[in-house]
C-alpha positions as CSV (number, residue, x, y, z in Angstrom):
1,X,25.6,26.7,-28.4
2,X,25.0,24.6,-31.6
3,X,21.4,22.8,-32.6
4,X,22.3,19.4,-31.5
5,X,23.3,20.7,-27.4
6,X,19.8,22.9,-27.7
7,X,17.8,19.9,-28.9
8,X,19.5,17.7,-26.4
9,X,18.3,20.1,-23.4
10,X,15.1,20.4,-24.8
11,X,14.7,16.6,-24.4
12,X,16.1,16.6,-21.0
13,X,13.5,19.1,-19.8
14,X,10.7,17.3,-22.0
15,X,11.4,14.3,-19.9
16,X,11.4,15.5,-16.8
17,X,8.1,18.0,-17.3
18,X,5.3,15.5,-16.4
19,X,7.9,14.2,-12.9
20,X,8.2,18.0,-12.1
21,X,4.3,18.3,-12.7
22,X,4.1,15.3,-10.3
23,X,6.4,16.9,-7.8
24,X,4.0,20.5,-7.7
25,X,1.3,18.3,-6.9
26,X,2.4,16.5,-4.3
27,X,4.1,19.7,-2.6
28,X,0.2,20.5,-1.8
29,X,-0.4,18.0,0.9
30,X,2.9,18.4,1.5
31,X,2.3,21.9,3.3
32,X,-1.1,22.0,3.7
33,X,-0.7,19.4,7.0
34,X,1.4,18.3,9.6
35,X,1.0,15.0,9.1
36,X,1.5,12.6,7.0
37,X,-0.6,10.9,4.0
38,X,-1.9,7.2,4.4
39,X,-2.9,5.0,7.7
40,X,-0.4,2.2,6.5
41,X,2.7,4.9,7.4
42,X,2.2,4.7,11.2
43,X,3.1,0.9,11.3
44,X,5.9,1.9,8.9
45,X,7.3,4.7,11.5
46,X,7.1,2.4,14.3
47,X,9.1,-0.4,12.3
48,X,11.8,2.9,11.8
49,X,12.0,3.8,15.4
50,X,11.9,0.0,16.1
51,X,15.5,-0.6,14.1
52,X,16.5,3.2,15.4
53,X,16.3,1.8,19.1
54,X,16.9,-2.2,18.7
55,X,19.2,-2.4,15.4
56,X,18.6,-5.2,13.1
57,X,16.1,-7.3,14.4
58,X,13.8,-9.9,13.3
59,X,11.0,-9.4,15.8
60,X,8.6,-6.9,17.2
61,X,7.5,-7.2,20.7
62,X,5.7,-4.0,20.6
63,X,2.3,-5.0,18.0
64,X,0.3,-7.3,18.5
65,X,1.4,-7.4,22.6
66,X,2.0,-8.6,24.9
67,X,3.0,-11.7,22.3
68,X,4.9,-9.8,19.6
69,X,5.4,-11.2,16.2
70,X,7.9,-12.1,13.8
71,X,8.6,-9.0,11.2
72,X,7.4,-10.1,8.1
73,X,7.3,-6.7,6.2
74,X,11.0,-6.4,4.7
75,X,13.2,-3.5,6.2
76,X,14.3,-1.6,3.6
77,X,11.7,1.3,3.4
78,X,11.9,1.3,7.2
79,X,15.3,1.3,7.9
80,X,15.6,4.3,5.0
81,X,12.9,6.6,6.4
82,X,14.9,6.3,10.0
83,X,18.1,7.4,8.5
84,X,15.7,10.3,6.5
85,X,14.4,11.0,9.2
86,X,18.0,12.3,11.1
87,X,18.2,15.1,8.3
88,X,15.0,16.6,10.4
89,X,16.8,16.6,13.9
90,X,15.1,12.6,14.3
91,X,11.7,13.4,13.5
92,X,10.5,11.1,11.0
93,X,7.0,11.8,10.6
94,X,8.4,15.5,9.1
95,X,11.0,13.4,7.2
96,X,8.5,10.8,5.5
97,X,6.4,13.9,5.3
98,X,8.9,15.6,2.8
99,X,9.3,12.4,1.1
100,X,6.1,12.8,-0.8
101,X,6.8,14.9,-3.7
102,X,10.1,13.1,-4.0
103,X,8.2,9.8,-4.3
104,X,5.9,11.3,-6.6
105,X,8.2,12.8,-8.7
106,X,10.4,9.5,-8.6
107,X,7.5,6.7,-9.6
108,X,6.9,9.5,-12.8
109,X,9.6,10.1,-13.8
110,X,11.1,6.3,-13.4
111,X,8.2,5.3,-15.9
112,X,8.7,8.2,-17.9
113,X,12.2,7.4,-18.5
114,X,10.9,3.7,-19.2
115,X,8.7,4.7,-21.7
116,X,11.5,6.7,-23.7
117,X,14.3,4.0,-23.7
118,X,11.5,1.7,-25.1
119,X,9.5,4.3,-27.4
120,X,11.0,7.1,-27.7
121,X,10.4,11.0,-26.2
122,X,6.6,12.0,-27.3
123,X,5.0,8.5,-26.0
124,X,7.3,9.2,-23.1
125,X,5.6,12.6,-22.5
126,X,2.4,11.8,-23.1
127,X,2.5,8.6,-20.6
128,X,3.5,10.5,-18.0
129,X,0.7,12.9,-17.7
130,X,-1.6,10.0,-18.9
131,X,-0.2,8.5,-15.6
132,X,-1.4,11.5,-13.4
133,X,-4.6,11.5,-15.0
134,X,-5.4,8.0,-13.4
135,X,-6.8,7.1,-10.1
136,X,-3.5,5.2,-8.6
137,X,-1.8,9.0,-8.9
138,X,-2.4,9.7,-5.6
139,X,-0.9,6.5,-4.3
140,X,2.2,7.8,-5.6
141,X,2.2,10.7,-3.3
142,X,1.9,8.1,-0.2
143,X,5.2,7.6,1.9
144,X,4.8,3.9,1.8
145,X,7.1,0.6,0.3
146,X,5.1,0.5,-2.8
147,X,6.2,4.2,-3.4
148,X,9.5,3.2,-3.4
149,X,9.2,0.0,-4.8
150,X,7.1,1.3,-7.7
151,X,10.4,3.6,-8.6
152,X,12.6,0.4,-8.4
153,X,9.8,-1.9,-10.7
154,X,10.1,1.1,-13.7
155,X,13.8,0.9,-13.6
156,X,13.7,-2.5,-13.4
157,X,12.3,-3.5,-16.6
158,X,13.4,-0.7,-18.4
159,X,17.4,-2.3,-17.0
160,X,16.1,-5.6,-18.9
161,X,15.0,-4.7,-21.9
162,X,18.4,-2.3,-22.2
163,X,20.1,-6.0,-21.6
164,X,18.2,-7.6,-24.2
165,X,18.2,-4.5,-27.1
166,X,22.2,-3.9,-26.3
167,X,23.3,-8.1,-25.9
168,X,24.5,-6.9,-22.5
169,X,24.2,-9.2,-19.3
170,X,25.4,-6.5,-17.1
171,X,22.2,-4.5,-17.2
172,X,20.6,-8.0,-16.6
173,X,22.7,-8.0,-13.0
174,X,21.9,-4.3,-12.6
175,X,17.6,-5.2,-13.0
176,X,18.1,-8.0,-10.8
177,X,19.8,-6.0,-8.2
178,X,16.7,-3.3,-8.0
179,X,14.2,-6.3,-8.3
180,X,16.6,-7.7,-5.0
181,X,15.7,-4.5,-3.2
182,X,12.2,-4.6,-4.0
183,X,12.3,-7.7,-2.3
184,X,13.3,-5.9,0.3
185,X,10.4,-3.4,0.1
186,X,7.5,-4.5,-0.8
187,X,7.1,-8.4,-2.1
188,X,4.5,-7.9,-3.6
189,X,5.4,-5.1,-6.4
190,X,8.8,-7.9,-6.6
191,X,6.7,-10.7,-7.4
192,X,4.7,-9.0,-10.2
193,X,8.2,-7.6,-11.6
194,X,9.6,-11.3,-11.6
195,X,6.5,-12.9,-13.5
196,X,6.5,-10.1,-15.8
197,X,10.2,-10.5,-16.7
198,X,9.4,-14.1,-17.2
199,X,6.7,-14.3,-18.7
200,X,8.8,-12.1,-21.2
201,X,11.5,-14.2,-21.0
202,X,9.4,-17.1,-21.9
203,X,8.0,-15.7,-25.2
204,X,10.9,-14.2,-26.6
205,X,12.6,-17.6,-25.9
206,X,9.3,-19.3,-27.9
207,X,9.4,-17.1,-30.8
208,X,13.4,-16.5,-31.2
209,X,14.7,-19.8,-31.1
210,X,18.4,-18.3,-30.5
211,X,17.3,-16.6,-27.7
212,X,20.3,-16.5,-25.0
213,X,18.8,-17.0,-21.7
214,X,22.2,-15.8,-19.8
215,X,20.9,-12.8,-19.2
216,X,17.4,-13.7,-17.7
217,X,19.8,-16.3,-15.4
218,X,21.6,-13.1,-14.4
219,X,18.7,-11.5,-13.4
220,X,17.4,-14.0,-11.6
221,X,20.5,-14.8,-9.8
222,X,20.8,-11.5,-8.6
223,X,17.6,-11.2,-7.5
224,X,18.1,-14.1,-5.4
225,X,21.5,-13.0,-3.8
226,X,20.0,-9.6,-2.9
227,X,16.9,-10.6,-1.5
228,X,18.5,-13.5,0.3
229,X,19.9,-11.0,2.6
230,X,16.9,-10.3,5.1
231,X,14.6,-13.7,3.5
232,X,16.3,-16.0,4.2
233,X,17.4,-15.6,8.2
234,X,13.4,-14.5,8.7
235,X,12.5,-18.1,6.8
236,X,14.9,-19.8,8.7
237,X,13.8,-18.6,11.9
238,X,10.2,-18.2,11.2
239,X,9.2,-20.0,8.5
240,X,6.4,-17.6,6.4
241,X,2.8,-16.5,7.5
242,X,0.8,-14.4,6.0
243,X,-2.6,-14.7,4.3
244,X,-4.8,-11.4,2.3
245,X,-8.6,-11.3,1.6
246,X,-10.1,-11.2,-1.7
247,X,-10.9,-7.6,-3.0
248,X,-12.7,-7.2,-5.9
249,X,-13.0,-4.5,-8.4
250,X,-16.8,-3.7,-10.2
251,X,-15.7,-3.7,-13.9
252,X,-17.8,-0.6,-13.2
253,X,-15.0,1.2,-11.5
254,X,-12.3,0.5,-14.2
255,X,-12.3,3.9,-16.0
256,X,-11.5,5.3,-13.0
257,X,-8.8,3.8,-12.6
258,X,-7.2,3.4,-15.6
259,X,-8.5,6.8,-17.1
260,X,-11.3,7.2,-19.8
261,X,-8.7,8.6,-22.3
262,X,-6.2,5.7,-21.5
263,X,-8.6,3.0,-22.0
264,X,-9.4,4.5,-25.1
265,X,-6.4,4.6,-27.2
266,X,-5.4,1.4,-25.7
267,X,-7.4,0.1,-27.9
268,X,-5.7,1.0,-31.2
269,X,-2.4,0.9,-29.3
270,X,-2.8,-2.8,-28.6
271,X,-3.4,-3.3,-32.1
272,X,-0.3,-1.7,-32.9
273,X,1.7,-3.9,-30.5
274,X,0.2,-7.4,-31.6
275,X,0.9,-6.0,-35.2
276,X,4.5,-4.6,-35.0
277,X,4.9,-7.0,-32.3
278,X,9.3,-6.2,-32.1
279,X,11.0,-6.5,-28.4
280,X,9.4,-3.7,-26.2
281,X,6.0,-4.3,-27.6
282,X,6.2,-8.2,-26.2
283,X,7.4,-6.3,-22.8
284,X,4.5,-3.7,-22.7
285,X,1.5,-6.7,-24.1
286,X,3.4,-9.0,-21.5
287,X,3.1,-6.7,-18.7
288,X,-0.3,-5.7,-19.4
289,X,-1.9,-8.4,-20.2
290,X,-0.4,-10.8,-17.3
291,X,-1.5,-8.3,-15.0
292,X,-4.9,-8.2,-16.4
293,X,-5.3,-12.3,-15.9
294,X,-3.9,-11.9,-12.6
295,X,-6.3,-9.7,-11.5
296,X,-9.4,-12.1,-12.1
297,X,-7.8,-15.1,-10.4
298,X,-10.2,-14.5,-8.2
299,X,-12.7,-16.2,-10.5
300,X,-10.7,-19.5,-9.6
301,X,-11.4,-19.0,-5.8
302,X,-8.0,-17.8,-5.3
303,X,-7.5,-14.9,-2.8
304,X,-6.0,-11.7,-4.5
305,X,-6.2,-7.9,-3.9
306,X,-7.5,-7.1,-6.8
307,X,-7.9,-3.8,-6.7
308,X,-4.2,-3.5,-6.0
309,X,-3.3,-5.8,-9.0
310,X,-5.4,-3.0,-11.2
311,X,-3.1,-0.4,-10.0
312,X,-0.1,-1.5,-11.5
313,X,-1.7,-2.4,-14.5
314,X,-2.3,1.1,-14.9
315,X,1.5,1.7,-16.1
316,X,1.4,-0.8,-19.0
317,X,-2.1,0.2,-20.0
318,X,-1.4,3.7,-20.1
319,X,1.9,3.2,-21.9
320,X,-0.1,1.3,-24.6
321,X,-2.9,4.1,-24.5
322,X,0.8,6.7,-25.1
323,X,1.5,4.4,-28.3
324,X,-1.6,4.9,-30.1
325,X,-2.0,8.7,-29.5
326,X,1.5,8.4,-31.0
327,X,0.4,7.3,-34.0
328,X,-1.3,10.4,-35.1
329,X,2.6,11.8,-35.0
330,X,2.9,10.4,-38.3
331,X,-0.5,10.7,-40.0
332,X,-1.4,14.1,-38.7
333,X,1.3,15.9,-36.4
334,X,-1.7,18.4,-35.6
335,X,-4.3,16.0,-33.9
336,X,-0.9,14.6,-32.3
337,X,-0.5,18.3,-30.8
338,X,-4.0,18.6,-30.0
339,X,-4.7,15.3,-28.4
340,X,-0.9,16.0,-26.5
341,X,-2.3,19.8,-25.3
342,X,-6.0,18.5,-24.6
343,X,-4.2,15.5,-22.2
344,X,-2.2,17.8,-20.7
345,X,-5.1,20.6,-19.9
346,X,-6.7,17.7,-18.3
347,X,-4.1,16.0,-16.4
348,X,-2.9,18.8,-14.4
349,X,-6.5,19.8,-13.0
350,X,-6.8,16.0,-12.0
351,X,-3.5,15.4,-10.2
352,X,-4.2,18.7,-8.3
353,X,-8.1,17.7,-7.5
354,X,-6.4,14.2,-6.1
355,X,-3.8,15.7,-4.1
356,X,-6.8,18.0,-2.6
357,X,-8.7,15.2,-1.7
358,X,-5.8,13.5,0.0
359,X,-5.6,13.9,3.7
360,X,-3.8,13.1,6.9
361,X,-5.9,9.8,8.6
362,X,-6.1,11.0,12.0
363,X,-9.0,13.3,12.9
364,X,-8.1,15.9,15.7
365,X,-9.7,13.8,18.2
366,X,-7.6,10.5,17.7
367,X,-4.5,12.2,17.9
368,X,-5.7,13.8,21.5
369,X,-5.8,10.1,22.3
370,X,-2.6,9.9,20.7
371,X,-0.9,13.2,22.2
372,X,-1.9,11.8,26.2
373,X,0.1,8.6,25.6
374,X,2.7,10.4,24.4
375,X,2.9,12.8,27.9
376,X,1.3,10.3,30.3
377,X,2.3,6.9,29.2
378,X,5.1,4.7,30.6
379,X,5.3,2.3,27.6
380,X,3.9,-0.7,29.9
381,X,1.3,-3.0,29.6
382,X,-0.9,-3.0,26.4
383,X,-3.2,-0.8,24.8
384,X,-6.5,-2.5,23.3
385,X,-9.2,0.3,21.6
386,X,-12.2,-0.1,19.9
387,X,-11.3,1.7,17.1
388,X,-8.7,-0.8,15.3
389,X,-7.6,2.3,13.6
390,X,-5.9,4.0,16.3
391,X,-3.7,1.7,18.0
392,X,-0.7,1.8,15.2
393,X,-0.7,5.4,15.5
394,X,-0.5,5.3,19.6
395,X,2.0,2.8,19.2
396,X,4.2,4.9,16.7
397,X,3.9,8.0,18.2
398,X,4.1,7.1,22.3
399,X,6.0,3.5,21.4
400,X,2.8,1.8,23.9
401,X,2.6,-1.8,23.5
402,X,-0.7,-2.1,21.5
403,X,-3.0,-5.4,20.9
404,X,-2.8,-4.8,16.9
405,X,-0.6,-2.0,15.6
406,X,-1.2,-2.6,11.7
407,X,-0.5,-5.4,9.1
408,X,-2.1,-7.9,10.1
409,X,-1.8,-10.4,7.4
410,X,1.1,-11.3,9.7
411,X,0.3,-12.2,13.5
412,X,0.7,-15.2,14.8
413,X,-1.4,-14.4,18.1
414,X,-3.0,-11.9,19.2
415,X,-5.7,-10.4,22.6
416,X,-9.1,-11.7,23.1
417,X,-10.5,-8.3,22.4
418,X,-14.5,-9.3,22.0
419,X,-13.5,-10.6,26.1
420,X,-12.8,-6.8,26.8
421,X,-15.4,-5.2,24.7
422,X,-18.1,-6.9,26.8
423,X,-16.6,-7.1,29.7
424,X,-16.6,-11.2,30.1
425,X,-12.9,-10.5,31.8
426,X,-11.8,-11.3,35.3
427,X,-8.9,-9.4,37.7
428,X,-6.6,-12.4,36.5
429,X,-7.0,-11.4,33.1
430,X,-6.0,-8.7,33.6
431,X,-2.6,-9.4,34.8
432,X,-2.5,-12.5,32.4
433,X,-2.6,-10.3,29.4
434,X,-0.8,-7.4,30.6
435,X,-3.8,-5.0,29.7
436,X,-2.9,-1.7,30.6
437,X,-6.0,0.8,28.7
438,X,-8.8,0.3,27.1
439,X,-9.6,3.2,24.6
440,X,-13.2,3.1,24.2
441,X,-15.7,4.9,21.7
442,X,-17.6,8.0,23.9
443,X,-20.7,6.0,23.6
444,X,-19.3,3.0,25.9
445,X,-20.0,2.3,29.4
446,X,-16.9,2.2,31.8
447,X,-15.5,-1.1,31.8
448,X,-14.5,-2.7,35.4
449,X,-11.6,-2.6,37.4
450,X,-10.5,0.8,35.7
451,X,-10.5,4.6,35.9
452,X,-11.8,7.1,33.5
453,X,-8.4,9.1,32.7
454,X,-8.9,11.1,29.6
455,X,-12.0,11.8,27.3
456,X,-12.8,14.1,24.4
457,X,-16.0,14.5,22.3
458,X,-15.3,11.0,20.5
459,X,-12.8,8.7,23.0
460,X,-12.8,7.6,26.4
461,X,-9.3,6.4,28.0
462,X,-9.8,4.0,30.7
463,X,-6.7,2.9,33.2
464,X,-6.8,-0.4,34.1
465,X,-6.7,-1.4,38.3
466,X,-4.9,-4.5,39.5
């Protein structure tokens, strides 16, 4: 084997280390539980066993009951984790369970691989342990859309830039396609990839007057044809609702999620950028700094999540952190190694303290609740409890109508539930709203016309009589 294969392996596996790093982690939780990381996946497993049961459909008479509601959270994610989920006999909580490290290992190593078509293999290796080192890590791990859609954002941009370096409008089709998809995921992470691309589009258009634009039009055009496919017959049909509170961020809490270290060398990475200032140094400033006035709009009285906004302007921070610890490379290759080594020392311990601090949501006693709809249930009538928590994870395990079931940014109508909760109800309301059980907190008093039918230590199950 000559010098050239060796040193071509040697990249391969430089590349993948921080992705496989990832992976280890995640593999943790992974075996530790049973169940599942995150709340949001119980809505996510219902929406699966929802297309599993119904086939395509545009509405989901199961949350938010006995009224249902338009399904405003794209299929995609869902509709993938059912089919997973038949490679573990159908059970798709073990299937989205084993998705983890593959998520993990994906959103790492789809950033990582950004990072080396743009700057080569040592900011690409330092980036991706940067990236474990920062508080949205463990959000990686989470089998949820913006897992997915995170992998699909990385290759995304690095598609477009690959369009822009090699004059080729094919790879402009290609990022519009994945943008499409995350469309079809999770909006949200789509929307942030499509002003990013613009906003990038936009300067390079200002400051190169014979900019072509054909491939941004590509992009966009394929975004549009791809994304078209599930928008537009739920627009049609349903018009949009969907409205998200404000959440703010203490500038307080920002080294924790960016990372110390990152934030940092950001600093004299930055300057590097807005110095050298050449075609993925507009993307990475672009990215980071649109993100950056995005996430204060909330100055202007304009809702945003905030804190969600920070965590993906974690990637183009830390890649800018990756630049200027690459600069020591050429001035002094040993503070290079040393910074490289001292990263890495402290990366590893920090990925493997957040996966240990990343747990299953239910607490035993919730999913007793959970396990006595599943064996005493008949999936009539609808289930309203005092503990908002529970009710997507009733309805995904037992399929029990419930009077939430999770993202709620999108009801249109929904159970009178203070009514219940202090018993101003009558026998006709009752039978108007179809209430079936009332899962109480053990400190509540029995509500009337119903029958205690299950407690533990923290819940009370209640049938309702009429």
């Amino acid at each position: 084997m000559n010098i050239s294969t060796n040193s071509t392996q040697i990249k391969r596996i430089l590349l993948v280390i921080p992705a496989l790093v990832a992976l280890c982690i995640a593999l943790i939780p992974t075996l530790k539980y049973q169940l599942p990381l995150s709340w949001d996946v119980y809505y996510h497993v219902h929406m699966a066993k929802l297309y599993l049961d119904q086939g395509f459909t545009l509405w989901d008479s199961l949350s938010y009951a006995p009224f249902g509601r338009p399904i405003y959270y794209p299929p995609l994610f869902h509709m993938f984790i059912g089919l997973w989920g038949q490679l573990f006999n159908g059970d798709i909580f073990t299937g989205v369970r084993f998705l983890q490290p593959l998520l993990a290992f994906g959103v790492v190593f789809s950033f990582t691989y950004l990072a080396y078509r743009v700057y080569g293999l040592s900011v690409s290796f330092v980036a991706g342990f940067l990236i474990i080192m920062t508080l949205p890590f463990h959000r990686f791990m989470l089998p949820i859309p913006e897992s997915l859609a995170l992998i699909f954002l990385s290759l995304s941009i690095c598609s477009y830039y690959l369009s822009l370096k090699d004059k080729r409008v094919n790879y402009g089709i290609i990022a519009g396609i994945l943008a499409g998809l995350d469309f079809l995921i999770h909006p949200s992470t789509a929307l942030i990839l499509i002003m990013v691309i613009s906003l990038y589009t936009l300067i390079l258009r200002l400051s190169r007057k014979n900019y072509n634009l054909s491939t941004f039009w590509g992009f966009i055009l394929s975004t549009l044809l791809v994304a078209s496919i599930w928008w537009a017959p739920l627009i049609l049909n349903y018009g949009y609702i969907s409205s998200f509170p404000t959440v703010i961020t203490p500038l307080l809490d920002y080294p924790r999620i960016f990372g110390i270290i990152s934030l940092l060398f950001s600093v004299l990475g930055a300057y590097i950028l807005i110095k050298r200032r050449e075609k993925g140094d507009l993307l990475v400033l672009t990215w980071l700094i649109s993100l950056l006035v995005v996430s204060q709009i909330y100055l202007l009285g304009i809702d945003v999540l905030n804190d969600r906004i920070l965590n993906f302007a974690v990637f183009p921070l830390v890649l800018t952190a990756a630049v200027g610890i690459n600069y020591f490379k050429d001035k002094n290759k040993w503070i290079f190694y040393g910074l490289t080594l001292f990263i890495i020392i402290i990366a590893v311990p920090s990925g493997f303290l957040a996966a240990e601090n990343s747990k299953p949501y239910p607490t035993s006693s919730q999913m007793e609740v959970v396990h006595w709809f599943e064996e005493n249930s008949e999936g009539q009538g609808v289930v309203i409890a005092t503990d908002l928590k529970i009710e997507p994870i009733i309805l995904a395990f037992s399929g029990q109508p419930v009077a939430g079931g999770g993202y709620g940014v999108a009801k249109i109508q929904e159970l009178d539930r203070q009514k219940y909760m202090n018993f101003q109800y009558t026998l006709e309301d009752l039978k108007e709203d179809h209430l079936a059980y009332l899962v109480f907190n053990q400190d509540q008093k029995k509500p009337p016309y119903s029958d205690l039918v299950y407690q533990n230590q923290d819940y009370k199950i209640f049938r309702m009589k009429y």
